[in-house]
Each structure stands twice: as C-alpha cells, then as structure tokens.
FITORNU-738196 format. One record per residue: z, x, y of N, C-alpha, C, O, CB in turn. Coordinates in steps of 0.2 Angstrom, whole numbers, plus 5000, padded with zeros to 4 digits. Atoms other than C-alpha are relative to their C-alpha. Last residue first. Glycine has a CB too. Layout:
% residues N
ZXYZXYZXYZXYZXY...
This chain:
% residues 441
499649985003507055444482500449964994500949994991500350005004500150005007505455394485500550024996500550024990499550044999499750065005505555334504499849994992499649944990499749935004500550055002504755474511499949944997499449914996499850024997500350034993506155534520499349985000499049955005500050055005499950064996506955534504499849975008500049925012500550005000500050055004505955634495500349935004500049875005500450024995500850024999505855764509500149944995500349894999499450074996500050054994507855754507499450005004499549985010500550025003499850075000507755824490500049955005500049895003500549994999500350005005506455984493500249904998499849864997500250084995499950005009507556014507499449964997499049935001500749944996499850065005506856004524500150014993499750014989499549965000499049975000506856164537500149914998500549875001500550025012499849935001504856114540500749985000501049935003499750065005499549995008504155954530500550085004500850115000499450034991499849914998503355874545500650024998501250004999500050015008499349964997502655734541500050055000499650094999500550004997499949935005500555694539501049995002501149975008499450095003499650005008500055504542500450064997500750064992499449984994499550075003499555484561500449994994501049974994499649944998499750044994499155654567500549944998501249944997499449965005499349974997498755724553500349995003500950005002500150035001499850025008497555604548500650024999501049994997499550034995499650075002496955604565500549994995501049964996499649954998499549984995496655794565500249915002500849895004499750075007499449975001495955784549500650015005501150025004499850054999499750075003494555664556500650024997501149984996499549964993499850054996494255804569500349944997500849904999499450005003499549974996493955914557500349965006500949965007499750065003499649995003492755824545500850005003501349975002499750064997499850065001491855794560500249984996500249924996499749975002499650004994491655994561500249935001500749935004499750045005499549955002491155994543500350005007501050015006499750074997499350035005489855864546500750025001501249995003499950034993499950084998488955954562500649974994501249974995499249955000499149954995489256124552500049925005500549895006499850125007499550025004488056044538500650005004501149975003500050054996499850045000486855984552500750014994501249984994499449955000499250024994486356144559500449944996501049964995499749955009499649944995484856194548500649965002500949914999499550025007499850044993484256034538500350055006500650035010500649944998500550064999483156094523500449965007500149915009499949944992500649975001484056264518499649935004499149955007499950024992500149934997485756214523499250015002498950025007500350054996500350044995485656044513499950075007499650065012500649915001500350075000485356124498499649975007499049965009500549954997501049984998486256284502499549964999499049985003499750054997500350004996487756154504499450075001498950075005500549985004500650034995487556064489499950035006499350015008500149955003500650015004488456174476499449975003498949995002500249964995500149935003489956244486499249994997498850034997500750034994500149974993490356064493499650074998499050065000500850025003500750044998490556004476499550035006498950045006500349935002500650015005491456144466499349985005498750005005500249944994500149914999492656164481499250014995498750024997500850064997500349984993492956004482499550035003499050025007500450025003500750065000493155984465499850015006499250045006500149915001500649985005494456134467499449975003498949995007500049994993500149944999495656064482499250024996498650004997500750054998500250014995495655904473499750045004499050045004500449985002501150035002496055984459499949995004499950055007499549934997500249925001497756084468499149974998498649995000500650044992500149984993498255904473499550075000499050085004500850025003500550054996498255834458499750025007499250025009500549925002500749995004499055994450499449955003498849975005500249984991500249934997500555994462499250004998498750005002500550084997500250024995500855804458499450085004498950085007500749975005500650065002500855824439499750025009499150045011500449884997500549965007502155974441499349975001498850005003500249984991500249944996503055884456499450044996498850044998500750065002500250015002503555724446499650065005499150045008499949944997500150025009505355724444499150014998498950014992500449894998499849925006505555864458500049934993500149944987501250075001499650015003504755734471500350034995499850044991500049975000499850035007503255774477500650015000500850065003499750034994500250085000502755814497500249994993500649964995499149995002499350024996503556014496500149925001500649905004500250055008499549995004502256114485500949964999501449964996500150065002500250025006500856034491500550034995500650024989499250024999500050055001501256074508500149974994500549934994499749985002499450024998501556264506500149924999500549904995500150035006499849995004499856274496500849995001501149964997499850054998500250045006498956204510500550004993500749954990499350014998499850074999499756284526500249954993500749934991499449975004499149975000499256464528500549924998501149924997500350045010499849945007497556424523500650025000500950054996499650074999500050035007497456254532500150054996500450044991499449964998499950095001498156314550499949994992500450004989499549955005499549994997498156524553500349915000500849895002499950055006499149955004497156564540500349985003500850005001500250094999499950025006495656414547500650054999501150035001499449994995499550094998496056454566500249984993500849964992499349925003499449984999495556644562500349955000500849944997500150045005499549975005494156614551500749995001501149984997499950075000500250075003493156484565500550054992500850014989498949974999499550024996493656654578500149914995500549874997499850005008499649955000492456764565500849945003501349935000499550095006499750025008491256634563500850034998501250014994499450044994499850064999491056594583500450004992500949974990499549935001499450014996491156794586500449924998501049904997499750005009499649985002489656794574500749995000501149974995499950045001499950045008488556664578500750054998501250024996499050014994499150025001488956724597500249984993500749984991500449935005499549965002487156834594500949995002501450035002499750055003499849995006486156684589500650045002501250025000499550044996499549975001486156604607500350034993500950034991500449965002499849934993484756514605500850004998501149974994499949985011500249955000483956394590500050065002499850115001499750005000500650004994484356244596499650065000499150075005500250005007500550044996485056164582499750015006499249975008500349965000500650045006485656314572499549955001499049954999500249964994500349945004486656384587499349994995498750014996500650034996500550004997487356214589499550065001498950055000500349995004500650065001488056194573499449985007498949955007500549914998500549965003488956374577499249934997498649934995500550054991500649964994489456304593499750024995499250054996500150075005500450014995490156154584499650025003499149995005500149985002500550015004490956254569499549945007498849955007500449964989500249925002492156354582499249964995498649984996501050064994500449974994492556184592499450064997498850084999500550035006500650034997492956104575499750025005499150005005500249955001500750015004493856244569499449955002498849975002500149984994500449964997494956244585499350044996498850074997500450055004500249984994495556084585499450044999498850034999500650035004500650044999495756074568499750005005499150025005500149944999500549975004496956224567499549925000498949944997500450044991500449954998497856174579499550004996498949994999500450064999500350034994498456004571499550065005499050055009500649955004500350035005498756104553499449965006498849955005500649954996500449955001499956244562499249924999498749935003500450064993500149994995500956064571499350064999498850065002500650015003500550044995500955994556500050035005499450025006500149935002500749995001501656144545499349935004498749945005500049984990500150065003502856174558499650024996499250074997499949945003500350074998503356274572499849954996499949894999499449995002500150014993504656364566499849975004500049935008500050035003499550055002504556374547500349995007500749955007500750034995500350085003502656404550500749984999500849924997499549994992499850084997502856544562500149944998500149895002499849985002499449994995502756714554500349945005500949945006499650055006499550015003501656634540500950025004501550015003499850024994499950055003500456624552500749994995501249964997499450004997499850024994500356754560500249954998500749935001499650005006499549975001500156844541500649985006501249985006499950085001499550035005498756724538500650045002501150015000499850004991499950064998497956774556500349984993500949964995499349965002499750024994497956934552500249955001500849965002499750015004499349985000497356924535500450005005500949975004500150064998499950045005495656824537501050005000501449965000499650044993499950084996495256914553500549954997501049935000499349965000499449984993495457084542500149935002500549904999499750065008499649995004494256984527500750005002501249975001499850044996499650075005493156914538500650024999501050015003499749984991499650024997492857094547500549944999501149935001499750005003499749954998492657194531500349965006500949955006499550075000499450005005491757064522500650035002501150005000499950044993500050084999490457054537500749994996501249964999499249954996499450024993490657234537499949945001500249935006499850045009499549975001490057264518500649985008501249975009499750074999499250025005488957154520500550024998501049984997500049994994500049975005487757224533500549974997501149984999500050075001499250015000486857114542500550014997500749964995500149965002499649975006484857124541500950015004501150035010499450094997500649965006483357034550500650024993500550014987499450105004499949944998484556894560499750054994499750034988500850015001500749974999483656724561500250074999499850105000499649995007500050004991484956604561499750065002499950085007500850015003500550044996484256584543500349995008500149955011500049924996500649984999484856744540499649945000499049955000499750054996500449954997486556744547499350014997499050045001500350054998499750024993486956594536499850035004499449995007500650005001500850055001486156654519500149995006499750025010499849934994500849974999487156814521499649955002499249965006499650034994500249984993488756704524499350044998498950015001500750055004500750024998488456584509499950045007499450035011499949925001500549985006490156614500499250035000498850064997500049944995499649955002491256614513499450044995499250094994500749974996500249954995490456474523500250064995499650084993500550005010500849985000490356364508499850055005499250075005499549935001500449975003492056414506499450005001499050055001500149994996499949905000492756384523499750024994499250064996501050044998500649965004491756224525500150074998499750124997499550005004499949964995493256114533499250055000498850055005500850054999500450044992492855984523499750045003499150045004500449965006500949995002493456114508499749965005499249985007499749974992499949914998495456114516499350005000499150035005500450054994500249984995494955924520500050084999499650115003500249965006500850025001494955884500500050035007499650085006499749925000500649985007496555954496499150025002498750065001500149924994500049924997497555904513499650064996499350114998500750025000500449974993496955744507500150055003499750085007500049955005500949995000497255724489499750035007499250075008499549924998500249955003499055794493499450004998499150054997500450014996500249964996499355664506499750084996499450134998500750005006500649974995498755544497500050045005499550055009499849965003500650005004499755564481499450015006498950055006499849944994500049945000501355584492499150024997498750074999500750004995500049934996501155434499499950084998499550125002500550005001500849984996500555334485500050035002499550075001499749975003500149944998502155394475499350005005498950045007500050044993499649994996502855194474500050095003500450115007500749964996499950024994501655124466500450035008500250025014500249984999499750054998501255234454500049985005499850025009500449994998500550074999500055344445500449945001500349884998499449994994500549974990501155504444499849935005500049915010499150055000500849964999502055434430499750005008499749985014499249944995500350054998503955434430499350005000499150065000500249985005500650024995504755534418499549975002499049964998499850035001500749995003506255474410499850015005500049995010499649964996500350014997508055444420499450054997499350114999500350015006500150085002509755434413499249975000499149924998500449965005499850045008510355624409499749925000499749884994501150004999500049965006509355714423500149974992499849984987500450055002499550035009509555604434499750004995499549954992500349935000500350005006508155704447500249974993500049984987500050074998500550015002508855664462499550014995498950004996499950005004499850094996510655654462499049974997498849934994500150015015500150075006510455804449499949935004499849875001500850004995500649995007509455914462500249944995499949904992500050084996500550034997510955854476499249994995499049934994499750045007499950085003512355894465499349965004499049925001501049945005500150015006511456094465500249924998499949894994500550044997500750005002511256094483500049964993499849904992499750084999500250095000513156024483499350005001499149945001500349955006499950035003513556184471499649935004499249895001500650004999500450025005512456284481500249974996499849954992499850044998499550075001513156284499499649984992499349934992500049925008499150004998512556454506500349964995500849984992500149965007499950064995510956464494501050005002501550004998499749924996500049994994510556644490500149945004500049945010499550035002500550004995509456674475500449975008500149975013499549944998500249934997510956714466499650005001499450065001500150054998499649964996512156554467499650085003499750125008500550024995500149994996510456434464500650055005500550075011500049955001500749994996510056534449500250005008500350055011499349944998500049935001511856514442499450045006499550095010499950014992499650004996511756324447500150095001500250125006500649964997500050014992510356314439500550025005500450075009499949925001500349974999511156394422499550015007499450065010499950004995499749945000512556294422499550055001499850105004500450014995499850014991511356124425500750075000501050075005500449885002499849915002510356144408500350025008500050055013499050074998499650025000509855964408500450075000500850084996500149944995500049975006508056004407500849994998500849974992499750084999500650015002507555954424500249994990499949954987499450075004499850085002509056024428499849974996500149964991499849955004499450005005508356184423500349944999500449904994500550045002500550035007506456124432500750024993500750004987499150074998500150085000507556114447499849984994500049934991499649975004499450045000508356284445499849934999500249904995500350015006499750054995506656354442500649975000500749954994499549955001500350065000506856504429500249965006500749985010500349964995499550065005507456674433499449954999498849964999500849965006499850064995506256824437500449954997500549944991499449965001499649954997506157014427500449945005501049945008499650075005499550025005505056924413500650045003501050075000499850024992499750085000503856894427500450004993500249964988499349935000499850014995503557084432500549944999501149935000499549995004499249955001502957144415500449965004500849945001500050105004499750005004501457004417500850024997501249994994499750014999499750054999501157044434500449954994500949914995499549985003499349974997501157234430500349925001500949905000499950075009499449965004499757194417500749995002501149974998499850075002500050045006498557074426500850014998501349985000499350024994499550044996498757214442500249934995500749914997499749985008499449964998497957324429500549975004501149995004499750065004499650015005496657194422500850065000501250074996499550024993499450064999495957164438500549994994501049954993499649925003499249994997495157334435500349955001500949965003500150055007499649975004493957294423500650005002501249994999499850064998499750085003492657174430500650024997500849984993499549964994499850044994492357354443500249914997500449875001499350015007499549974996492257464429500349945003500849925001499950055005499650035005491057334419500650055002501150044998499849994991499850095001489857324434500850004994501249964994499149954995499650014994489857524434500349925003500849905006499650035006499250035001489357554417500649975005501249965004500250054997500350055004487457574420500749954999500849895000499750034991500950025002487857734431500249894997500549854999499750084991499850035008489657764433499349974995499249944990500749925002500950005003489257864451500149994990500250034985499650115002499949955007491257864457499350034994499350064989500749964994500049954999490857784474500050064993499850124993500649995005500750004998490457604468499850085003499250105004500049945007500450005006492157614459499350025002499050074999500049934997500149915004492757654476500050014994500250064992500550055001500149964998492057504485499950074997499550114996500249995005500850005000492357374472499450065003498950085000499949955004500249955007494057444474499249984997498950034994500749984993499849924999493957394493499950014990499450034987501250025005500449964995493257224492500250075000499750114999500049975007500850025005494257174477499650045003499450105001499649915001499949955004496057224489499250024993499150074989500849974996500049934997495357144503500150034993499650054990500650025005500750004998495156984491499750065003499150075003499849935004500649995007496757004484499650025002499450085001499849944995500049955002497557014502499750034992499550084991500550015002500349984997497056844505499750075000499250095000500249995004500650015000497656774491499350045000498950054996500049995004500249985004499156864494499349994997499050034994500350004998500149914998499456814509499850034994499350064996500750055004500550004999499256624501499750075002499250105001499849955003500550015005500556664490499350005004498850045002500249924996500149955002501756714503499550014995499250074995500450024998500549984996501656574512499850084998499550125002500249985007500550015004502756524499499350005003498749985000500249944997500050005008504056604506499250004994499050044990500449934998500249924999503756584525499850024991499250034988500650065003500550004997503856394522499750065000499150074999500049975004500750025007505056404508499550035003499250085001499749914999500249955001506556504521499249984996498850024995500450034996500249954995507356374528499750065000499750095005500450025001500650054995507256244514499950055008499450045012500549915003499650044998508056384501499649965007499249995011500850045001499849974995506756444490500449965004500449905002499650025004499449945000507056434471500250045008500650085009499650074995499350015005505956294469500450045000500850024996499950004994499750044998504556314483500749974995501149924997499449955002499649974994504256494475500549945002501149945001499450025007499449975004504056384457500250035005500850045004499950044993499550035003502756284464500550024997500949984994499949984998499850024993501756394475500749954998501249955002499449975004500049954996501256494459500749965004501349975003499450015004499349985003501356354447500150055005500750055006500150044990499650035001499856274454500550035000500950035005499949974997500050044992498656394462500449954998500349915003499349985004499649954994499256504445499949965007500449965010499650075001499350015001498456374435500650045004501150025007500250004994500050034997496656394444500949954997501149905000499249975001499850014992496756554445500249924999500849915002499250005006499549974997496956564425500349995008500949985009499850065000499550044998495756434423500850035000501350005002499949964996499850084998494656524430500749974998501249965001499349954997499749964994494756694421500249935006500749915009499350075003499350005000494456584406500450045005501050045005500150014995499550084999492956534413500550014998501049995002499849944995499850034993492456714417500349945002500649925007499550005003499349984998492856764398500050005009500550035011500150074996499550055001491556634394500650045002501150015004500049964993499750084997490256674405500549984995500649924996499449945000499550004994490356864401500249945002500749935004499750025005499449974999490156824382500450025007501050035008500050044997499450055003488856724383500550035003500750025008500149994991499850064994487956854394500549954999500949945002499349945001500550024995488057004381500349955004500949945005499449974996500449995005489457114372499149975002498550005002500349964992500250075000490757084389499350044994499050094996499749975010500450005007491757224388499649954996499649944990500450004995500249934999492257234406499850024993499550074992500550045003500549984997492257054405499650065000499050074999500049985004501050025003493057034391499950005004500149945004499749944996500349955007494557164398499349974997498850004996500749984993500449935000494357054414500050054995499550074993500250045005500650004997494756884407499750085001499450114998500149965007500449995005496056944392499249995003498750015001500149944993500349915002497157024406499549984996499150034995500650054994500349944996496956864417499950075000499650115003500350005005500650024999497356744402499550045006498950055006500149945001500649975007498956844399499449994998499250034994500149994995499949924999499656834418499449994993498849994993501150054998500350014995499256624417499850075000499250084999500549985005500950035004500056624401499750005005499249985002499949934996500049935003501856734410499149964997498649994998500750034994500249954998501556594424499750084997499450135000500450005002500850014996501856454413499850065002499650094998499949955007500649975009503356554406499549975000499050004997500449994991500049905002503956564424499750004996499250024996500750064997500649984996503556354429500050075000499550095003500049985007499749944996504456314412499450035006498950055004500250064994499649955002504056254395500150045006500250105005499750034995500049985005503456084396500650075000501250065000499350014999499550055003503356034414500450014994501050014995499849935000499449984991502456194421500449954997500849984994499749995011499649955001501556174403500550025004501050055002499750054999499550025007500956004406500350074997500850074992499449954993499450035002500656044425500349984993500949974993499949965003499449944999499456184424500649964999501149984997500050045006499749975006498056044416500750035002501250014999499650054997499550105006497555974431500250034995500750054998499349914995499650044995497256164440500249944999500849925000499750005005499449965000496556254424500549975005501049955003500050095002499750015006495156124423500950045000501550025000499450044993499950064999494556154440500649974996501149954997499349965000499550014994494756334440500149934999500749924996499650025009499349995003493856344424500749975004501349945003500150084999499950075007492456254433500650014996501049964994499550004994499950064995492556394447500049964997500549934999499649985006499149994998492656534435500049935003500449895001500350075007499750005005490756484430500949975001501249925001499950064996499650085000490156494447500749944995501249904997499349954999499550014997489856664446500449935001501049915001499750015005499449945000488956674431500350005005500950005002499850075001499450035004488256494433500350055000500950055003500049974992499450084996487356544448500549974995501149954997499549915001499749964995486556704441500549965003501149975004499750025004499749975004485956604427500450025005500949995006499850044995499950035000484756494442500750014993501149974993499549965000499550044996484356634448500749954997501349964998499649975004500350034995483756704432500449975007501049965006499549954998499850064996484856854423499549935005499349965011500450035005500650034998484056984416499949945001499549905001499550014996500350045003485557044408499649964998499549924994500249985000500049995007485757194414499749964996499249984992500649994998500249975002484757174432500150034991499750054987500050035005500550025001485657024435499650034996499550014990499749995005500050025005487257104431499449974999499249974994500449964999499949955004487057254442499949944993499749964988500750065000500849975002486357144456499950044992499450054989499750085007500750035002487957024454499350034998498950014994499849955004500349985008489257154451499449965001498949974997500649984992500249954999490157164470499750024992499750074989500450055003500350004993490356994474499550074999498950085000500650005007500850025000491056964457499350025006498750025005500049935000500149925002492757064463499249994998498850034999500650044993500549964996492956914476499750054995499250084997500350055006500250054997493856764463499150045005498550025004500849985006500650035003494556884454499549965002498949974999500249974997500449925002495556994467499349974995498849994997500650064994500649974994495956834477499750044999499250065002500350025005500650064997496756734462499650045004499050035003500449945004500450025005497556894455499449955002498849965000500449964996500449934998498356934474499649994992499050014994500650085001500550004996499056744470499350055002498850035004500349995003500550025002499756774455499449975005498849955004500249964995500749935003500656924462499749954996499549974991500350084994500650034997501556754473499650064997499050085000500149985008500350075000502856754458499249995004498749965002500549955005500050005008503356924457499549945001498949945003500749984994500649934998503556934479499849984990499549934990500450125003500750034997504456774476499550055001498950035002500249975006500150075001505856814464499249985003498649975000500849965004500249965005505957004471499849944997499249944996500450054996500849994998506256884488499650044994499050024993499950065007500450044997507756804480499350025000498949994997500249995005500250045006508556934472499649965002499049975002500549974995500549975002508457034488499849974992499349994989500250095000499450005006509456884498499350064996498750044996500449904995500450005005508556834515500350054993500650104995499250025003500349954999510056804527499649984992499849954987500450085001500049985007510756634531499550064999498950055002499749944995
C-alpha cells in the first residue's frame, strides 16, 4: 500500500500542532533575563512565569477529550490553533505580569490539548501500516518546534529590538498559530469519530480517500466495534478497560521517570554543579536539540518494523546505563568531562525509544468508543508527572548530588520489566483488532 498525498497533507496539518507544542514550550528559554529585568520578577515569580504553561498543560490535556468527543478531533484542533494565536499575541502584548501569566496559561492548555487530539486524530485516519510512522510525526515535530524556537530566538536576538525584544520573540509563534489554523479546515474528519456519530457515508468517503485498500470492510469493522446505533458511551473507569488505563498511566508516567525534562530544563544547573565554570547554552541547546532530532527521525524510520516494544525495551537499557555514569560522575566527583557525551547519548536513547514511542502508544491501546477520555488520561499522566518531577528535582539535586539520576535510572530499569511483561506490541495492528487482542472488544 502506497502512502496516498491526501492522506499525508491530512497528517503533516495535524501534527503542525505539534511544532506549536515544541515552539512554545522552548521560545521562553530565550526571554527570562528580559522579563525578569521588565517586570522585576523574583525568582520565585520567574518560576511561575515559566512554569505557568505547564499547569495549563495539565488542565488542557484531561479536558481535550470532551471536545474531541463532542465536536470532533479537527474542530478540537481548530480551538487548539486559536488559543495558540490569542497566547502569544498576549504575550507579545503582555500590559504587565498578570497579563503575561495568564496568556501563558492559556498557551498551555493549548499544548496540552493538542498532545491529545493531535496524535489522535493521525492514529484515526492512518491505515495500521502506516500509524506508527504517521503519528510519529507529531513527536518530530515536537522536536523540531523546539529547534525551530531556538533558532528564531536567535535571529530576533540578532535584529537589536532593544526593550521590545522579549515581546518579538513571544510573538512569532503566532505566525505558525495562523497557517495551522488556515490549514485545518483543508482536513477531513476522523472516520471513526464519524461513525462515532452515525455519519457512516461520510467515514467511508474519508476511509476511500485516505488510502485504505479494503475500506468498506475497514469501514464494517469501525461499526462492529463502535455500534454505533445500539451502544452508549462506556465510562473509562471500568472494569473491563483496566488494561488499557494502565498501560497508558504507565508509559505516561515512566516517560517523566526517565528524567528527560528535569534534565531538559535544569541542564545549566547540572553542568555546574558538576563543577564546570561556564558552558555555553546556546551549544548545549544546539547539540541536545540536533541529537534530539536525529534520533526521533531514526526512530520513526523503524517503529512500524521493529515495534513500539522493542524501540521502548532499547531505550531503557541504554538510558539507564547513560543516567548511571552520569549518577556516577556526581557521586564521585571524577570524570566530569564524559558528563556531556553521557547526556548527549542519554538524549539519543530517550528520542529514539520513549519520545518516539509515547504519543504513538497512547493513541492505539483505547478502544474507539472511549479513545478521547483514554488519550487524555494518559496524556495527564505524562504532564503531572512532568509538573511533579520538574518541581522537586532542583530541591533534591541541590542537597543530594547524584542520587536523582540513581532514581531515574531505576525508574528505567523498572520500565523495562514493565514492558517486558505487560506492554503489547501494537505494530501493523488495526486500531479494531488492538481491541481485541486486548480482550475489550
């Protein structure tokens, strides 16, 4: 089966709320001194300014499902788009502090509905041979947001904007905001979520011009399992979705185990309690970020071929070795100068196992009656996580050297059981006949 150009325009649209997610997320990186210095920020302000989004995140991510179910995982998407023009426009017109902190929360919960409906509306329109790359598109994009932040950060920072150069650089994510918006009224609806809706001529239509060989009996299969005309929706919180619920809290939670954010966010501090005088940010960002991409693009080059367990069991492996030398490092005080190499090769494992991995899972473990709810459950998880983790560990950093990356690498290891024993393996699987090899059909 060849990849179909309705199809991929479909999914390149879709995963531009990822390159949102990753552009927003980083573009703060390059405004904190300018904001401090505006607003006269104390640390402890400085922390909610950034952090802010990350609460929106939380909220935007449980939530995204009653509109994705509601009205649709596209016209979700288009409120998603329009919450990410009104975030950076108010920022870049931010009147005082209030006003930045709130149009950063609602920049949040932009991301953090888009890391739902995103991946879930690719994995709905892609055919089982194709998802895994597909919707591994979302996280490349991510990725590539956060390059894309880092560079226009750079050449805002280049154009001498004086006073006004912080609210350039909170401005421009309102340009790709824009096109993503235009973009997503050019896409169909989910086929499933048409079912879903009893709107089964127009699914059918979708699945003819996205590209599935055999799409009527795709199409009898969606109603088999979604019975559409007889069949309410079920609540999440049941018996018989345990499975699914725990593999989507736990791939959720170990993604943040892992420590990628709190490494992400805290690399200066990291390098300079391993003693190094000065290390320039810009090339720390600069290699990360490359590393970052590379490895997600290798990644999604293989994941409908080897698997998402098999990427998932790598990638623990060799995070855990990679965050072991650097917990060693901290605990003996020698060898600083592999600290890099270990962080740099502790990047590449993570994009090329949980970051290439997570969003695809979490799209393809639920069942299409309660996929919305499930995506979102999952998608918190993730956040909280991320909140929690993100918040303690300069805490325990600062007062225990080494021991976070001890955790976090026996984090890794408990993942690679977990996976071992309980995870399936979703590659070149319908969406329907995941269900039933879960025994939820």
């Amino acid at each position: 089966m060849k990849l179909n150009l309705y199809l991929l325009k479909s999914t390149v649209v879709a995963a531009l709320g990822g390159l949102l997610f990753g552009f927003d997320t980083a573009v703060i990186a390059g405004t904190t001194h300018a904001l401090t210095d505006t607003f006269r920020l104390s640390p402890a302000a400085l922390g909610l300014t950034v952090s802010v989004a990350l609460w929106g995140t939380i909220l935007g991510s449980m939530f995204a499902g009653i509109p994705g179910d509601k009205i649709g995982r596209r016209d979700s998407l288009r409120a998603m788009a329009v919450l990410y023009v009104i975030s950076s426009l108010g920022c870049a017109l931010a009147w005082n502090w209030f006003a930045l902190v709130l149009f950063r929360f609602i920049g949040g919960l932009g991301i953090g509905g888009s890391s739902v409906l995103g991946p879930m509306y690719i994995a709905e329109v892609a055919p089982a041979k194709w998802r895994g790359r597909l919707v591994g598109l979302f996280q490349f994009n991510i990725v590539f947001g956060i390059l894309l932040a880092y560079f226009s950060n750079y050449i805002v920072g280049t154009m001498q904007l004086g006073a006004a150069e912080w609210r350039w650089k909170l401005g421009v994510p309102a340009v790709p905001a824009v096109l993503f918006l235009l973009l997503l009224f050019g896409i169909p609806r989910s086929p499933r979520w048409l079912v879903k809706k009893q709107r089964v001529a127009e699914a059918r239509e979708v699945l003819r011009m996205t590209g599935e060989e055999n799409y009527e009996q795709e199409l009898q299969d969606i109603i088999a399992s979604i019975d559409a005309e007889h069949v309410a929706d079920d609540p999440l919180f049941s018996w018989k979705y345990r499975l699914p619920i725990f593999l989507a809290v736990s791939i959720g939670m170990f993604n943040q185990l892992s420590g990628i954010n709190a490494i992400l966010y805290y690399l200066n501090d990291i390098f300079a309690y391993a003693g190094f005088n000065k290390v320039s940010s810009d090339l720390q960002a600069v290699a990360i970020g490359a590393t970052n991409l590379v490895f997600t693009m290798l990644a999604m080059s293989v994941i409908d071929r080897i698997g998402r367990k098999t990427l998932l069991l790598i990638g623990s492996v060799g995070t855990a070795a990679c965050l072991g030398g650097v917990a060693t490092i901290f605990l003996s005080g020698r060898h600083q100068s592999f600290l890099v190499w270990l962080l740099i090769g502790y990047i590449a494992f993570f994009a090329f196992s949980q970051g290439a991995v997570i969003w695809v899972f979490l799209s393809e473990v639920f069942p299409n009656r309660v996929r919305a709810k499930g995506q979102s459950l999952g998608s918190f998880s993730h956040w909280f996580m991320n909140a929690l983790i993100s918040g303690i560990f300069p805490l325990l950093a600062a007062s225990s050297g080494g021991y976070p990356f001890v955790f976090f690498a026996l984090m890794m290891i408990l993942q690679f059981l977990v996976v071992l024993f309980f995870y399936p393996e979703t590659k070149g699987v319908s969406l329907e006949e995941m269900q039933r090899k879960l025994g939820i059909a």
